[in-house]
SETOR-644603 format. One line per field, with one value per residue (C-alpha): residue number from 1; residue in three letters; x, y, z. Coordinates in nm, 4 decimals. Each point is the difference from the previous one (the first is absolute). Layout:
<recs>
pos <- (NUM,...)
code <- (ALA,...)
x <- (X,...)
y <- (Y,...)
z <- (Z,...)
</recs>
This chain:
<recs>
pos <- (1,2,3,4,5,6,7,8,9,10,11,12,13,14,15,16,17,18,19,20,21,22,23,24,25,26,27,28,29,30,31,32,33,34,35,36,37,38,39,40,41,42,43,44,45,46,47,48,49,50,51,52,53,54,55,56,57,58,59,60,61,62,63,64,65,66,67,68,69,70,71,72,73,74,75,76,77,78,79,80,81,82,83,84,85,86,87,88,89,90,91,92,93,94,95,96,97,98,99,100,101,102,103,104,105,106,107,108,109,110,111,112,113,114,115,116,117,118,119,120,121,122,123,124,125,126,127,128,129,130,131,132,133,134,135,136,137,138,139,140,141,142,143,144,145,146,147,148,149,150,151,152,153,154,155,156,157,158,159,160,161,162,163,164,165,166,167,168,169,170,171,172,173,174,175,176,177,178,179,180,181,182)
code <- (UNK,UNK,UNK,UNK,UNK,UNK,UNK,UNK,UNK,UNK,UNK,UNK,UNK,UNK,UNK,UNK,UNK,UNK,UNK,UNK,UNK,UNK,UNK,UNK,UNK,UNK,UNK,UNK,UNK,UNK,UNK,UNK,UNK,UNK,UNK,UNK,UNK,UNK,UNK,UNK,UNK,UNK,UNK,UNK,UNK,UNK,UNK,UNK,UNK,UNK,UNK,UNK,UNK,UNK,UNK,UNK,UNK,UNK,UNK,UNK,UNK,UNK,UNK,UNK,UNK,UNK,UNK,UNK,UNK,UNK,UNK,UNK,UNK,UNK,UNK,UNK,UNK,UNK,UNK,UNK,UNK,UNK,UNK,UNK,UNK,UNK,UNK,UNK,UNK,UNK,UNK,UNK,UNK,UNK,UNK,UNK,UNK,UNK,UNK,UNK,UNK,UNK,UNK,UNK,UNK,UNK,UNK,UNK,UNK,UNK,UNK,UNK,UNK,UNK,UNK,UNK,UNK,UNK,UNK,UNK,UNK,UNK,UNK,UNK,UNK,UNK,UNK,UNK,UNK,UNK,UNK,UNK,UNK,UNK,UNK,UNK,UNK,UNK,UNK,UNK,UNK,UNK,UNK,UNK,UNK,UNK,UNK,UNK,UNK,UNK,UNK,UNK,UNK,UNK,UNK,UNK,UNK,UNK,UNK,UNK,UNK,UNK,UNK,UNK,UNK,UNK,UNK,UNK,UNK,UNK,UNK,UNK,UNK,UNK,UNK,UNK,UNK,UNK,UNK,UNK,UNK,UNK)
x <- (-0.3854,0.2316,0.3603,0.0264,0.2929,0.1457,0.1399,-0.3569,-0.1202,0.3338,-0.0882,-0.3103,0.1269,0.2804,-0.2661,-0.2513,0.2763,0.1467,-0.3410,-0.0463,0.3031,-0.0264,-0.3444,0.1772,0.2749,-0.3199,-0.1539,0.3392,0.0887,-0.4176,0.0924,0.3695,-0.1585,-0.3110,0.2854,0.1600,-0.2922,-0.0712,0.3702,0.0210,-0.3893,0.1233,0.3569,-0.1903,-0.2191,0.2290,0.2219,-0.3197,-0.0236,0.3115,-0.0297,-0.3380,0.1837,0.3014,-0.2385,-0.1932,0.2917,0.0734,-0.3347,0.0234,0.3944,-0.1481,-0.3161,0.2201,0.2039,-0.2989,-0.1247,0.3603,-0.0382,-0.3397,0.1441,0.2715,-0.2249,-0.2910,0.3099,0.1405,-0.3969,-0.0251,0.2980,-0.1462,-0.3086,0.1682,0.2642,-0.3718,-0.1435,0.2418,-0.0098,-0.3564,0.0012,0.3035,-0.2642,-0.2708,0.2811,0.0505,-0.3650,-0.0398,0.2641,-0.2212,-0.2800,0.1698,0.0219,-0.3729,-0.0368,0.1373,-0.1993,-0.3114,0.1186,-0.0126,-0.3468,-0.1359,0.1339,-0.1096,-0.3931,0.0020,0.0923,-0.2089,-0.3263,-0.2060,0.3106,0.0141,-0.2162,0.1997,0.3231,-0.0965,-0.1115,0.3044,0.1899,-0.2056,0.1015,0.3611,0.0078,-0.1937,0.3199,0.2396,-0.1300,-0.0424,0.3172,0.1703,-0.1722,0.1111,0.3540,-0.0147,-0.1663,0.2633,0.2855,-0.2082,-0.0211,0.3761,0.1008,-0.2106,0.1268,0.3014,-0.0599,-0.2071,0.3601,0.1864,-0.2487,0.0331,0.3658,0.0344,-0.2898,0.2640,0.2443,-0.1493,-0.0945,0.3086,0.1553,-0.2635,0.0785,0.3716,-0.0193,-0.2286,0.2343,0.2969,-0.1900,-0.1070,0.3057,-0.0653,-0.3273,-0.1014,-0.1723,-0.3499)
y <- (9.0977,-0.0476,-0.1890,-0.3433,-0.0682,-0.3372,-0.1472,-0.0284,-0.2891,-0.1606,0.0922,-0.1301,-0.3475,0.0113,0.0122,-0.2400,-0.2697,0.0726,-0.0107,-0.3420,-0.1198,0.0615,-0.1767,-0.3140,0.0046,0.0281,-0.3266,-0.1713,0.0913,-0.1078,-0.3631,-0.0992,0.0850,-0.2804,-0.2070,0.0280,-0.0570,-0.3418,-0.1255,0.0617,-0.1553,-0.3186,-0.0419,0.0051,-0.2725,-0.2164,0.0270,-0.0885,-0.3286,-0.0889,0.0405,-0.2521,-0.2187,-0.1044,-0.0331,-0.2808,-0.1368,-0.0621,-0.1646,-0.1816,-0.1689,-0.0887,-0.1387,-0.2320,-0.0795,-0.1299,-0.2121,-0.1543,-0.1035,-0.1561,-0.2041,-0.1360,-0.0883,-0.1712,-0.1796,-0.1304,-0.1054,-0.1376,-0.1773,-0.1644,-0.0823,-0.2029,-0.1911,-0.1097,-0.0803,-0.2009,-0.1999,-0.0585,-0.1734,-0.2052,-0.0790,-0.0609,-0.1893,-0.2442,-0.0200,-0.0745,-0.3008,-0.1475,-0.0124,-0.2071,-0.2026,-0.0801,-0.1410,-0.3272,0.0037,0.0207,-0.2396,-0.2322,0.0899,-0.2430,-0.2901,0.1476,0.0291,-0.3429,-0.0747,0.3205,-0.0367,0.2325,0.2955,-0.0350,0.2544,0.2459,-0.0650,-0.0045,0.3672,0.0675,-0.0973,0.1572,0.3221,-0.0841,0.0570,0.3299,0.0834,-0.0951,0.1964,0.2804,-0.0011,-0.0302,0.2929,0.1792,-0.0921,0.1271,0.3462,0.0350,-0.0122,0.2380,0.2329,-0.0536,0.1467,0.2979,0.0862,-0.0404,0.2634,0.2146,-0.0169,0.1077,0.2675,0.1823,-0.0352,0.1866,0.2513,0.0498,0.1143,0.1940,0.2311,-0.0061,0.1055,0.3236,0.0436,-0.0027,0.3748,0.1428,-0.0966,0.1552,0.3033,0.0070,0.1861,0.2892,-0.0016,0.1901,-0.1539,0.0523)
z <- (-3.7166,0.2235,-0.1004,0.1230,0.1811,-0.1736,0.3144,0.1618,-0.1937,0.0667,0.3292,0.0335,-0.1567,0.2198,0.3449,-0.1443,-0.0514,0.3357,0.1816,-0.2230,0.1036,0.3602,-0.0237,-0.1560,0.2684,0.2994,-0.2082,0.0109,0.3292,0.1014,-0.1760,0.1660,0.3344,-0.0813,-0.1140,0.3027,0.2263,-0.2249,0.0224,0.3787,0.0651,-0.2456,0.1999,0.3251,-0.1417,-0.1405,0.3604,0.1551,-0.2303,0.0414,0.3679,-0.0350,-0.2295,0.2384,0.2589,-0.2309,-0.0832,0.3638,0.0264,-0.2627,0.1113,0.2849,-0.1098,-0.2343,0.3079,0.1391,-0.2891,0.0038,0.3520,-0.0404,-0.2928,0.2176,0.1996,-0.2221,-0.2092,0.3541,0.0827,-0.3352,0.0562,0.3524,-0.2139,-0.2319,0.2247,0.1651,-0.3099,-0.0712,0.3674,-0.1029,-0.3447,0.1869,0.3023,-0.2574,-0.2328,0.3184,0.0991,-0.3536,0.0527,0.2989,-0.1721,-0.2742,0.2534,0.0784,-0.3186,0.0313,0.3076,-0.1593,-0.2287,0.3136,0.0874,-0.2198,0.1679,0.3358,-0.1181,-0.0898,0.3681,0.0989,-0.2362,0.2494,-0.0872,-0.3643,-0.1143,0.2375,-0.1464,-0.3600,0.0851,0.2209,-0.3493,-0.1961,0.2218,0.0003,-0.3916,0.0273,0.2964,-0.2160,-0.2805,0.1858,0.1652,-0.3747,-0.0970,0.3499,-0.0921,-0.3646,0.1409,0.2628,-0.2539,-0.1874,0.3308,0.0755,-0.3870,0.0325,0.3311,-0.1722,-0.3156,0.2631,0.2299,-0.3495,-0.0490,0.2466,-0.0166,-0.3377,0.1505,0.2718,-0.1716,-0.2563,0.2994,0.1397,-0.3372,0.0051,0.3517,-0.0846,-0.1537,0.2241,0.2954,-0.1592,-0.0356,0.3943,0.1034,-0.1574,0.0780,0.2767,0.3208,0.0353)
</recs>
């Protein structure tokens, strides 16, 4: 038998953790390249949502822009409708007043049937009538001042509404000059 060299198995050890090593190193090198690759995909990705988002965000400042001028201009309708509504229960408040006024006529309509027997029957209905008028124009009244102070909480509303918006809208506008233009 032949004398074995003692270096060879130290060798051998020395080569089979280099080869091992050099294997690990390939592996390593194999995963920061992946790693790479995933950062740079995810970066591009996230520029491209960002790019999306400010674009939205322009949409969305002026979309509120445009809510806030369409409450302007319901509150200043609303406003008209309740400056009428209130011109109407005064109309209906004075027509209201005039028919208080039939009522001592009918009063008198007694004394005129007894001079007038063939129109007796037509003015105890026209009386008759005149009550049912002036019942319904009570109830008119009442429901008109009824409209008139829901108009008014309607007109308040959409006051409050108004500037709510405006107070989202506030942000978004001081972000529009850094936004880019479409």
């Amino acid at each position: 038998m032949a004398p074995v060299d003692p270096r060879k198995p130290i060798v051998e050890v020395m080569a089979r953790l280099g080869r091992e090593t050099q294997l690990h190193v390939d592996e390593r090198e194999w995963h920061f390249t992946i790693t790479q690759k995933v950062v740079l995909l995810v970066s591009v990705l996230l520029a491209l949502l960002s790019a999306v988002n400010v674009y939205y965000v322009t949409v969305l400042y002026r979309d509120l822009n445009g809510i806030v001028d369409h409450m302007d201009s319901m509150y200043l309708n609303l406003s008209r409708v309740e400056r009428d509504m209130d011109t109407i229960a005064q109309r209906v408040r004075k027509f209201d007043a005039h028919i208080q006024l039939m009522t001592p006529i009918t009063a008198d309509m007694a004394t005129i049937t007894k001079v007038m027997p063939a129109l007796r029957q037509n003015m105890l209905e026209i009386r008759n009538e005149m009550g049912s008028i002036d019942n319904d124009m009570h109830q008119m009244t009442d429901a008109m001042g009824g409209i008139a102070v829901q108009m008014n909480q309607m007109t308040g509303g959409v006051s409050i509404m108004r500037q709510n918006v405006r107070s989202i809208a506030g942000p978004m506008g001081a972000m529009n000059p850094i936004l880019p233009a479409p």
